[in-house]
Biotite code that builds the C-alpha atoms (Angstrom):
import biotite.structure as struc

atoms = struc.array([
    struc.Atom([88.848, 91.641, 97.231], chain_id="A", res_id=1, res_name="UNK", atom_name="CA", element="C"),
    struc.Atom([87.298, 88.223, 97.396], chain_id="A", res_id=2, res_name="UNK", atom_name="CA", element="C"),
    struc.Atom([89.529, 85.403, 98.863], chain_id="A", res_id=3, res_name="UNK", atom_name="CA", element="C"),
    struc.Atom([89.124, 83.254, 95.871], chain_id="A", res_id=4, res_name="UNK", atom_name="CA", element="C"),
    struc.Atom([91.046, 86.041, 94.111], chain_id="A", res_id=5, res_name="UNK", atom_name="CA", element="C"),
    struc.Atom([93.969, 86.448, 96.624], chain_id="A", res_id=6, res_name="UNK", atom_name="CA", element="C"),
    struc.Atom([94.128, 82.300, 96.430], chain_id="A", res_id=7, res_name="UNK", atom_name="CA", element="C"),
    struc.Atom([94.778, 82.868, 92.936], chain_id="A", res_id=8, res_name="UNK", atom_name="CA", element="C"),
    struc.Atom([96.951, 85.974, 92.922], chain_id="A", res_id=9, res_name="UNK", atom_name="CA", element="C"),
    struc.Atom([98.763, 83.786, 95.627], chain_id="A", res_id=10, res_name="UNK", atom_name="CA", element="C"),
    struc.Atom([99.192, 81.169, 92.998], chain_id="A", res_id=11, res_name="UNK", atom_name="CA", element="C"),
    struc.Atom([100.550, 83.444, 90.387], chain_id="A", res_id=12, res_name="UNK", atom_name="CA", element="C"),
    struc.Atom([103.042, 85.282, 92.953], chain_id="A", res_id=13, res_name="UNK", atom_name="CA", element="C"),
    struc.Atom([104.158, 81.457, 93.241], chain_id="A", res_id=14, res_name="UNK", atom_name="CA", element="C"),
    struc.Atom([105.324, 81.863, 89.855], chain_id="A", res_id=15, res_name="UNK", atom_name="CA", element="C"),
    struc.Atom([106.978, 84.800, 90.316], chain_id="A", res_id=16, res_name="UNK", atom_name="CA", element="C"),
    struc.Atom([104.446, 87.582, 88.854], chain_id="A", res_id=17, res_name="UNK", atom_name="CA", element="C"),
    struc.Atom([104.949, 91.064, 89.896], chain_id="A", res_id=18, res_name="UNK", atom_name="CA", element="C"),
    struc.Atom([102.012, 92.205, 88.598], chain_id="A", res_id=19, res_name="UNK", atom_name="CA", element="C"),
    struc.Atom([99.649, 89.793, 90.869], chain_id="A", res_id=20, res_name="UNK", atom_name="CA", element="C"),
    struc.Atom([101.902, 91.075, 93.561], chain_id="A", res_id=21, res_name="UNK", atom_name="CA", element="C"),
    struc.Atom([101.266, 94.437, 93.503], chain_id="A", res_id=22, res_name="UNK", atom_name="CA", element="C"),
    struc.Atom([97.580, 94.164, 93.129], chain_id="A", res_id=23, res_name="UNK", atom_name="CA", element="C"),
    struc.Atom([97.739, 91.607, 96.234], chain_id="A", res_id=24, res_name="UNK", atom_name="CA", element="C"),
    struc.Atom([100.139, 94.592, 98.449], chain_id="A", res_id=25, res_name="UNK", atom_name="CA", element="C"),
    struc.Atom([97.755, 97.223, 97.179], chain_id="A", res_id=26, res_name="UNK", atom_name="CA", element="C"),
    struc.Atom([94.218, 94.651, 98.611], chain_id="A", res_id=27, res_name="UNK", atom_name="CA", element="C"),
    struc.Atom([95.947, 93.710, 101.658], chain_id="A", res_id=28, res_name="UNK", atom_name="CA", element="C"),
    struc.Atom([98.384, 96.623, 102.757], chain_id="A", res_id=29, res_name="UNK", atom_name="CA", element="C"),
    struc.Atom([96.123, 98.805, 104.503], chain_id="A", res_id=30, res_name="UNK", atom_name="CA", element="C"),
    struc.Atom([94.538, 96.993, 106.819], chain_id="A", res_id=31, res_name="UNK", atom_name="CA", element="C"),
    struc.Atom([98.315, 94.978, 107.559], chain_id="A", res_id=32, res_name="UNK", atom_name="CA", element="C"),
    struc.Atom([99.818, 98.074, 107.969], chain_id="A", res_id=33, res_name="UNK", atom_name="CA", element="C"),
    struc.Atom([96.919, 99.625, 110.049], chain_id="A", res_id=34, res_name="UNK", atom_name="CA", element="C"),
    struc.Atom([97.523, 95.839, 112.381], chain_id="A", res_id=35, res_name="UNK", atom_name="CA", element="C"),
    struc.Atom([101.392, 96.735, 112.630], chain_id="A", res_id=36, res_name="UNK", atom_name="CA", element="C"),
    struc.Atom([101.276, 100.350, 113.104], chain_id="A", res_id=37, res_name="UNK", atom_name="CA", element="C"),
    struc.Atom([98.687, 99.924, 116.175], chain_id="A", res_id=38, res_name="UNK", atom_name="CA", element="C"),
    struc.Atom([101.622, 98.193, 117.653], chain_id="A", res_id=39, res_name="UNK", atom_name="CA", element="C"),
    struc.Atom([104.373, 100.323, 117.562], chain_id="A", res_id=40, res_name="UNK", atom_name="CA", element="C"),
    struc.Atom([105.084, 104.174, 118.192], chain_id="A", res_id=41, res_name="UNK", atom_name="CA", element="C"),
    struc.Atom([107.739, 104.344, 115.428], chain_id="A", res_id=42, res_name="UNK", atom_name="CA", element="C"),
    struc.Atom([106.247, 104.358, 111.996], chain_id="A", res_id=43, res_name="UNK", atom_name="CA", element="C"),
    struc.Atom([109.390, 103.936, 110.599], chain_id="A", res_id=44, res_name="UNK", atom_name="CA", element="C"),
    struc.Atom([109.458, 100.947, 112.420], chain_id="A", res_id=45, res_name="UNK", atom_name="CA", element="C"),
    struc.Atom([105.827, 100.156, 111.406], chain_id="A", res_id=46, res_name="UNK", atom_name="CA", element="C"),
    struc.Atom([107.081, 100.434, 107.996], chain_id="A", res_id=47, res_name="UNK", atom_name="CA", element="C"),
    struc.Atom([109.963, 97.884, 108.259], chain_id="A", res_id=48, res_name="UNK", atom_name="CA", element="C"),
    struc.Atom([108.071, 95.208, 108.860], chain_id="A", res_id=49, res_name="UNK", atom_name="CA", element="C"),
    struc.Atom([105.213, 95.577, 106.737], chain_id="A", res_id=50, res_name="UNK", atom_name="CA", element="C"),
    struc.Atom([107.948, 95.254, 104.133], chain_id="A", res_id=51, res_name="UNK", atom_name="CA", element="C"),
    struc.Atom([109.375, 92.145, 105.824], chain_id="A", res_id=52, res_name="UNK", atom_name="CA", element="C"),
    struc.Atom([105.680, 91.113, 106.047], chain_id="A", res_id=53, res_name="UNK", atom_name="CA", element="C"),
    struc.Atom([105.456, 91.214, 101.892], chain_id="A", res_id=54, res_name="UNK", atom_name="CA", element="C"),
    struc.Atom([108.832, 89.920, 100.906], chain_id="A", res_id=55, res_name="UNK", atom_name="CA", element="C"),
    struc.Atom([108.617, 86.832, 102.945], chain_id="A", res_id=56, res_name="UNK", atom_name="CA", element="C"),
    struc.Atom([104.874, 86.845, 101.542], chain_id="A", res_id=57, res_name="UNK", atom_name="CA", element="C"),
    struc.Atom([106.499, 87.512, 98.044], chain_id="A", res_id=58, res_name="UNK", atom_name="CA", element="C"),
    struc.Atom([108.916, 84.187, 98.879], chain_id="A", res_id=59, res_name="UNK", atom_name="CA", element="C"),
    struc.Atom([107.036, 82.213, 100.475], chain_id="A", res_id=60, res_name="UNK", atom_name="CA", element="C"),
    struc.Atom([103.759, 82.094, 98.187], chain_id="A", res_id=61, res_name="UNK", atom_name="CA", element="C"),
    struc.Atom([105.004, 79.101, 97.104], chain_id="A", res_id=62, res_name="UNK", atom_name="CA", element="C"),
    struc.Atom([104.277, 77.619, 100.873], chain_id="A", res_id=63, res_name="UNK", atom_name="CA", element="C"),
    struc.Atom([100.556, 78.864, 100.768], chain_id="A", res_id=64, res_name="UNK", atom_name="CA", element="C"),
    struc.Atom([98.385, 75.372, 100.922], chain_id="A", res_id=65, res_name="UNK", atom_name="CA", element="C"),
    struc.Atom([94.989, 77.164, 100.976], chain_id="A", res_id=66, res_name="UNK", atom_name="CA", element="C"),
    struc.Atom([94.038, 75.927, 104.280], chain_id="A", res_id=67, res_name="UNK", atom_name="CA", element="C"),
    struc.Atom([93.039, 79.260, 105.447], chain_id="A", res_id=68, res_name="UNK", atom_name="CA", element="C"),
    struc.Atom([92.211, 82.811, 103.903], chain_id="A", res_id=69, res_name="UNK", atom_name="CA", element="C"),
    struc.Atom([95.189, 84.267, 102.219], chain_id="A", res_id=70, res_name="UNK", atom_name="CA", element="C"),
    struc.Atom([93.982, 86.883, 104.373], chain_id="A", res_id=71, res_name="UNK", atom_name="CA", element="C"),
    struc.Atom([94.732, 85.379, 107.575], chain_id="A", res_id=72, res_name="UNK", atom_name="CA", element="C"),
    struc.Atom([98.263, 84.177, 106.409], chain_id="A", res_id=73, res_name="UNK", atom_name="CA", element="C"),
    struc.Atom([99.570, 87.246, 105.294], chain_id="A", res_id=74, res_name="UNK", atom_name="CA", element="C"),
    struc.Atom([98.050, 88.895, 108.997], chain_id="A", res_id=75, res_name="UNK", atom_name="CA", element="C"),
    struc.Atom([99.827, 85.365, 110.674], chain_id="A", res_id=76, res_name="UNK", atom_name="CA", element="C"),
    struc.Atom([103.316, 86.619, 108.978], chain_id="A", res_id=77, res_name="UNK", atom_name="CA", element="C"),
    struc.Atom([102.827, 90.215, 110.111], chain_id="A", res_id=78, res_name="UNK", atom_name="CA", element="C"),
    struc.Atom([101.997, 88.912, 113.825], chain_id="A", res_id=79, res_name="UNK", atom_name="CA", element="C"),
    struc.Atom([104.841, 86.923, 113.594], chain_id="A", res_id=80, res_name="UNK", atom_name="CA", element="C"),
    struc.Atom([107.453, 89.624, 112.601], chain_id="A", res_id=81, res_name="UNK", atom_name="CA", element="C"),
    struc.Atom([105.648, 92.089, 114.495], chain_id="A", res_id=82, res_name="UNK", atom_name="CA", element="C"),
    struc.Atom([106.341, 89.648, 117.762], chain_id="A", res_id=83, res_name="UNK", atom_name="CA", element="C"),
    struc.Atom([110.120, 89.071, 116.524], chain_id="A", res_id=84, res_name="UNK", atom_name="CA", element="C"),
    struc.Atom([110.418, 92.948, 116.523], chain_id="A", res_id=85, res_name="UNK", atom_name="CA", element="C"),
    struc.Atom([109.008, 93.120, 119.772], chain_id="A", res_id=86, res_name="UNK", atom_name="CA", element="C"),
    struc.Atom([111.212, 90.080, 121.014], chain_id="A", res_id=87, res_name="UNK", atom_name="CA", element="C"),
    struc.Atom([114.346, 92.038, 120.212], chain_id="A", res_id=88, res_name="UNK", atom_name="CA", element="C"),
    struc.Atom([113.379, 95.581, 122.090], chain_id="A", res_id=89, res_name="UNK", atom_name="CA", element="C"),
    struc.Atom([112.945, 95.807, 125.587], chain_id="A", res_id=90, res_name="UNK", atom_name="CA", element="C"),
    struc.Atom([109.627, 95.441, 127.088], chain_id="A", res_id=91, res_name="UNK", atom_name="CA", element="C"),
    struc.Atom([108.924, 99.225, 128.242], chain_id="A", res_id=92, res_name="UNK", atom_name="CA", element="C"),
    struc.Atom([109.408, 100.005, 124.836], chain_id="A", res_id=93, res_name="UNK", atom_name="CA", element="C"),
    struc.Atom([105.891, 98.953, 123.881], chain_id="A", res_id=94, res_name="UNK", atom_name="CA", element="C"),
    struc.Atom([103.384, 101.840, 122.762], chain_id="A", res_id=95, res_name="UNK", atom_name="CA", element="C"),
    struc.Atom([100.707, 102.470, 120.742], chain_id="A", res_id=96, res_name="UNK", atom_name="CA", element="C"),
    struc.Atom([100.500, 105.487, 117.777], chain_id="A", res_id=97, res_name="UNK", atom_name="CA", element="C"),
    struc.Atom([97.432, 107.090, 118.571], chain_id="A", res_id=98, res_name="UNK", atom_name="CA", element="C"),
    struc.Atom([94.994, 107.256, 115.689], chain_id="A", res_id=99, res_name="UNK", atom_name="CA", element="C"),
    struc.Atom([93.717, 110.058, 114.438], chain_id="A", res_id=100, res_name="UNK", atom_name="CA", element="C"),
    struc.Atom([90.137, 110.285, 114.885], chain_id="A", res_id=101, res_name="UNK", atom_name="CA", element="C"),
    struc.Atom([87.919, 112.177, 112.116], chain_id="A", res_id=102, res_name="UNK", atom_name="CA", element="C"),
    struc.Atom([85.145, 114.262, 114.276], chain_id="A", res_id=103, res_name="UNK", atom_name="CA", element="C"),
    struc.Atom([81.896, 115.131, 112.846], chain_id="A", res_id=104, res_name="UNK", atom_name="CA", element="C"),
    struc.Atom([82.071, 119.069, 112.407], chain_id="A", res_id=105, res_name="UNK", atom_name="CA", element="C"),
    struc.Atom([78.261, 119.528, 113.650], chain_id="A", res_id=106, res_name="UNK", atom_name="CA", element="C"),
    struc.Atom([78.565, 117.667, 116.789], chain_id="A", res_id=107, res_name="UNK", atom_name="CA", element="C"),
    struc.Atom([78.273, 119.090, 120.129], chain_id="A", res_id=108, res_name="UNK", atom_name="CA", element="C"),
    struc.Atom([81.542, 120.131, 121.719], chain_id="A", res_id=109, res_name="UNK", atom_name="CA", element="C"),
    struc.Atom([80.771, 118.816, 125.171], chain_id="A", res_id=110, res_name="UNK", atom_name="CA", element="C"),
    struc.Atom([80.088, 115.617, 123.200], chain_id="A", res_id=111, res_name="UNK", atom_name="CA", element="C"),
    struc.Atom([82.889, 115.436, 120.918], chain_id="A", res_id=112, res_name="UNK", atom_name="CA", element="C"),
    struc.Atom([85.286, 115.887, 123.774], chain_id="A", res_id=113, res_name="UNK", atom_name="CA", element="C"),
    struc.Atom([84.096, 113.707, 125.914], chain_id="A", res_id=114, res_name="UNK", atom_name="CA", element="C"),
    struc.Atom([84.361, 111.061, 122.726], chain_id="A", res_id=115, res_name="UNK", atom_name="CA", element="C"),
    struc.Atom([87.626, 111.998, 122.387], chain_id="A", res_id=116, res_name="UNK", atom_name="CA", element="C"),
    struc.Atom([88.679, 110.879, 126.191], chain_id="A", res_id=117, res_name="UNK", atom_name="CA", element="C"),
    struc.Atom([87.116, 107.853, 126.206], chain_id="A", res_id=118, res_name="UNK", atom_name="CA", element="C"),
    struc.Atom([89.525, 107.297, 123.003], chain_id="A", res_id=119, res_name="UNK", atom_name="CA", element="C"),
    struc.Atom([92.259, 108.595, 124.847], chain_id="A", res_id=120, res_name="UNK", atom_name="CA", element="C"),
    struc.Atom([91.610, 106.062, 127.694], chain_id="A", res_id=121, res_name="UNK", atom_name="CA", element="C"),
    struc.Atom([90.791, 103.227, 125.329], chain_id="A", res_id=122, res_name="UNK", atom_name="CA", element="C"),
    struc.Atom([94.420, 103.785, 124.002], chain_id="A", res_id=123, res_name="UNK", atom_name="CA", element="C"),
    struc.Atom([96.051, 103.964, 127.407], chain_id="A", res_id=124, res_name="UNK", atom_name="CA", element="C"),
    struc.Atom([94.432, 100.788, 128.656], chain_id="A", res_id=125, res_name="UNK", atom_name="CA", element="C"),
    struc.Atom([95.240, 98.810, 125.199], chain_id="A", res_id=126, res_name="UNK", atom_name="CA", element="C"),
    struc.Atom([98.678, 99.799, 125.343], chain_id="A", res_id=127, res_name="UNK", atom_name="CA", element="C"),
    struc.Atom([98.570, 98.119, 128.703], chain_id="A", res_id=128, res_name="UNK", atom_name="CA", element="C"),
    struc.Atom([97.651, 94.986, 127.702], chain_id="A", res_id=129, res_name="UNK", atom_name="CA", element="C"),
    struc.Atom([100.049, 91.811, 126.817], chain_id="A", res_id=130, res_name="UNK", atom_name="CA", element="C"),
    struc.Atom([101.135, 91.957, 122.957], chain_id="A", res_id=131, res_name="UNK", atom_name="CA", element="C"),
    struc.Atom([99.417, 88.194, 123.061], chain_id="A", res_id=132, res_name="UNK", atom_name="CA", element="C"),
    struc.Atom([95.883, 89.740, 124.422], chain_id="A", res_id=133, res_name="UNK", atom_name="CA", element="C"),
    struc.Atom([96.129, 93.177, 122.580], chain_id="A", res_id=134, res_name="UNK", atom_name="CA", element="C"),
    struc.Atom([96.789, 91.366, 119.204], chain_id="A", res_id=135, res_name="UNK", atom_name="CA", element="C"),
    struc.Atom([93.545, 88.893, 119.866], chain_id="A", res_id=136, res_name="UNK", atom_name="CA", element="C"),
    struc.Atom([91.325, 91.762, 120.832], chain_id="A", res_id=137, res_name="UNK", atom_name="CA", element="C"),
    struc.Atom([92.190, 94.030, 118.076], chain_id="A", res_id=138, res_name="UNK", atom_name="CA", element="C"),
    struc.Atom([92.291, 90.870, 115.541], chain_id="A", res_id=139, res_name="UNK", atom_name="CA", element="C"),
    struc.Atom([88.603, 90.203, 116.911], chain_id="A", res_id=140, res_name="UNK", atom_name="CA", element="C"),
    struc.Atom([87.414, 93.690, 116.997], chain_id="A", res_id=141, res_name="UNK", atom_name="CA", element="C"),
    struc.Atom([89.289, 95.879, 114.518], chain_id="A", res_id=142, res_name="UNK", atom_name="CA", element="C"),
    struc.Atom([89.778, 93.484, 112.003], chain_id="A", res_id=143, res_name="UNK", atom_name="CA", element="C"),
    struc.Atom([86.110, 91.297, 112.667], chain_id="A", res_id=144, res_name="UNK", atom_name="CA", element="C"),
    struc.Atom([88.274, 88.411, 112.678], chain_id="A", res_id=145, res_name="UNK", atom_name="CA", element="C"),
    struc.Atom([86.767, 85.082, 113.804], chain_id="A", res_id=146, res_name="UNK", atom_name="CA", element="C"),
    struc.Atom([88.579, 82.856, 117.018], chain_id="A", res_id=147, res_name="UNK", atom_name="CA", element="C"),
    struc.Atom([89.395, 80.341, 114.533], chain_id="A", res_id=148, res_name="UNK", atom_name="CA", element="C"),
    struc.Atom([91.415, 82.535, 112.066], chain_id="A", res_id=149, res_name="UNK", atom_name="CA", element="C"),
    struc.Atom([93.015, 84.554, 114.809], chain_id="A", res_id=150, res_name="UNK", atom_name="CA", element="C"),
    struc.Atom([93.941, 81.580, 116.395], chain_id="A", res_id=151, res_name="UNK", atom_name="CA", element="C"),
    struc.Atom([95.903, 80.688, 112.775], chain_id="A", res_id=152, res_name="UNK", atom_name="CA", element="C"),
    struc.Atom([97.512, 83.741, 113.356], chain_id="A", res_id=153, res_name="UNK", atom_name="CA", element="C"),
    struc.Atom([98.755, 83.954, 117.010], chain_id="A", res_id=154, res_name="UNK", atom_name="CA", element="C"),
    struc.Atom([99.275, 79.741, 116.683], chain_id="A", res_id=155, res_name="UNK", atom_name="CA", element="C"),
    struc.Atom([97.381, 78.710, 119.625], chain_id="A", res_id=156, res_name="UNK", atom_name="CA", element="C"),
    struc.Atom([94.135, 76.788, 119.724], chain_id="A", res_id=157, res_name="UNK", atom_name="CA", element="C"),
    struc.Atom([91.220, 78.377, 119.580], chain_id="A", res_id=158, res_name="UNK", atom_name="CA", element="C"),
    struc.Atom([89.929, 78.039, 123.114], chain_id="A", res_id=159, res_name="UNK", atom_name="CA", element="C"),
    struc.Atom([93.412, 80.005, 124.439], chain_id="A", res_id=160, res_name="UNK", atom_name="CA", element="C"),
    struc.Atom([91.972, 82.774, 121.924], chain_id="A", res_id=161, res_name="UNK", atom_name="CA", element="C"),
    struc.Atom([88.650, 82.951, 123.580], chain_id="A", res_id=162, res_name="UNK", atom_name="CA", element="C"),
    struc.Atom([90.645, 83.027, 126.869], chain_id="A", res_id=163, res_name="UNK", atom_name="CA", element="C"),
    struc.Atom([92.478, 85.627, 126.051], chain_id="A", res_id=164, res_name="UNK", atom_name="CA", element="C"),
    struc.Atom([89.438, 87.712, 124.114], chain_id="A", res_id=165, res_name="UNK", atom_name="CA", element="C"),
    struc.Atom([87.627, 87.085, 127.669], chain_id="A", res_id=166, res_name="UNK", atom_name="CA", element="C"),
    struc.Atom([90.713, 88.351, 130.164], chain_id="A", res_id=167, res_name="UNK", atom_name="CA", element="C"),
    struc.Atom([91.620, 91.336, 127.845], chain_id="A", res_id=168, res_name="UNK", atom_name="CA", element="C"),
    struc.Atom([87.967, 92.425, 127.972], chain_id="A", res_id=169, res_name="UNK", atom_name="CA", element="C"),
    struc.Atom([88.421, 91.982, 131.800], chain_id="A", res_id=170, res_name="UNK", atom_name="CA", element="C"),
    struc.Atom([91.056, 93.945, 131.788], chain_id="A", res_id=171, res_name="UNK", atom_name="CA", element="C"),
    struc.Atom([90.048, 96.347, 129.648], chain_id="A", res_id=172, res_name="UNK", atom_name="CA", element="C"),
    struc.Atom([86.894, 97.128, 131.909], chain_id="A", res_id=173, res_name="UNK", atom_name="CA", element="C"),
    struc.Atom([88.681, 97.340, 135.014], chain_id="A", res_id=174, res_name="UNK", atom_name="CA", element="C"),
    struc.Atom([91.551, 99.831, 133.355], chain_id="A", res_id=175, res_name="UNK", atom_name="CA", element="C"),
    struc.Atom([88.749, 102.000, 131.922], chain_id="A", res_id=176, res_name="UNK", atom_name="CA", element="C"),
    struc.Atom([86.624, 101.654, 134.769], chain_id="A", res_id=177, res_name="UNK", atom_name="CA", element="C"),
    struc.Atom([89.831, 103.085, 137.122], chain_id="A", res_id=178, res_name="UNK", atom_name="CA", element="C"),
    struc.Atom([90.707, 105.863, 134.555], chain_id="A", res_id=179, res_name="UNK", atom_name="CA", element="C"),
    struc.Atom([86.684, 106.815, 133.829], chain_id="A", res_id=180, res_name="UNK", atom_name="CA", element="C"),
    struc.Atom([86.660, 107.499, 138.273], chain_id="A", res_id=181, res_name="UNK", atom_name="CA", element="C"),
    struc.Atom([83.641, 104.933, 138.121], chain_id="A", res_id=182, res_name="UNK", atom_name="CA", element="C"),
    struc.Atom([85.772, 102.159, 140.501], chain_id="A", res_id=183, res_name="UNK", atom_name="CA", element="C"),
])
């Protein structure tokens, strides 16, 4: 959905419209939800706050100035309560649900497994990355977010976000490289 109709469904869930709500849950949800769950290894938990993530959306509308994507502020809101969730757990208890990956039926074996453990190591060495650097690099690459609207998000300037995009990707290389036996 284009922004300039969230900015206006935005505007009518101001005024307390349902209906503009729901169609703005039902453009937004799955990619919020697909943000939150990559962050937590309880979908239940996943769940929770994509619901805080919509009722504070639902009461705060009213806030929304329109000086970024609606996009980007609902996605600064889940961040936020996704980081609040976080704050309250202990820090071991970070993991990541692993996705389920949809395999092309015709492809070779060899190849499809070997796709399959790269995943598998891509996982581990996210889930081993800082929430601050995971959320950037996932922001930037999952969600083909720009430095300037993730750094609305995480609420940093946009040179910390470039920071961080460059020592996750460090990190990243030297975590694969060490699981991949190519150290």
């Amino acid at each position: 959905m284009k922004q300039e109709c969230l900015s206006l469904l935005l505007a009518r869930i101001a005024e307390g419209d349902e209906q503009a709500f729901a169609s703005f849950y039902r453009a937004l949800e799955p990619r919020v939800h697909s943000f939150i769950a990559s962050k937590s290894a309880d979908p239940f938990e996943a769940a929770d706050i994509l619901n805080e993530t919509f009722c504070e959306v639902w009461r705060s509308a009213h806030k929304f100035e329109g000086r970024s994507k609606p996009g980007t502020w609902v996605f600064s809101i889940a961040y936020h309560k996704t980081m609040d969730h976080f704050r309250k757990r202990k820090p071991d208890a970070m993991e990541s649900i692993d996705e389920v990956e949809i395999v092309d039926e015709t492809a070779d074996q060899a190849a499809v497994l070997a796709a399959l453990e790269e995943g598998d190591h891509l996982h581990a060495c996210l889930s081993k990355l800082k929430p601050a650097f995971r959320a950037v690099i996932e922001l930037a690459f999952f969600e083909d977010m720009p430095c300037k609207e993730i750094a609305e998000i995480v609420s940093c300037p946009e040179g910390t976000v470039r920071s961080r995009i460059y020592h996750a990707k460090e990190a990243l290389r030297h975590c694969l490289a060490k699981r991949m036996g190519d150290s």
